[in-house]
N, C-alpha and C positions, 0 to 999 in steps of 0.2 A: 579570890581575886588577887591578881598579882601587884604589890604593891611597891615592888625593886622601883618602876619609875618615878613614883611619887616622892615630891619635897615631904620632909618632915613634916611642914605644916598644912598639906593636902591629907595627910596621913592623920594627924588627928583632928579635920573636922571632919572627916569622910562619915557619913549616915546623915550628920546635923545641918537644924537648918539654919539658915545664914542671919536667921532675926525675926521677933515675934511678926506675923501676916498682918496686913491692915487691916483695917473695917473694909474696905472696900473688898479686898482678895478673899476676907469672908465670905461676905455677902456672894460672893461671886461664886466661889466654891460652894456654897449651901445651896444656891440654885442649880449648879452641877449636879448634886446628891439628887435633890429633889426632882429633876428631870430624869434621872438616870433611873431611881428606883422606882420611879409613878407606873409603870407600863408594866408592874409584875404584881404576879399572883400571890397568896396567901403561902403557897409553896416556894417563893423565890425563882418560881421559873417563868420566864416572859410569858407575854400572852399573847396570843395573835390575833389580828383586826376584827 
């Protein structure tokens, strides 16, 4: 990634995240996970209807 136009300080929080997630955005992401991965096989590959 070219970094010439970033500020210094763009420059070193670049990957991190900006502060620990709430309870809520947990909760919210865990239900992500769990909807995403429920519809696959044993082998990791989708299943169909």
């Amino acid at each position: 990634m070219a970094i010439e136009y970033l500020s210094d300080e763009q420059v070193a929080r670049y990957g991190q995240f900006a502060g620990e997630p709430s309870p809520q955005e947990l909760e919210s992401f865990s239900g992500w996970m769990l909807r995403r991965w429920s519809g696959r096989g044993s082998s990791g590959a989708r299943t169909t209807g």
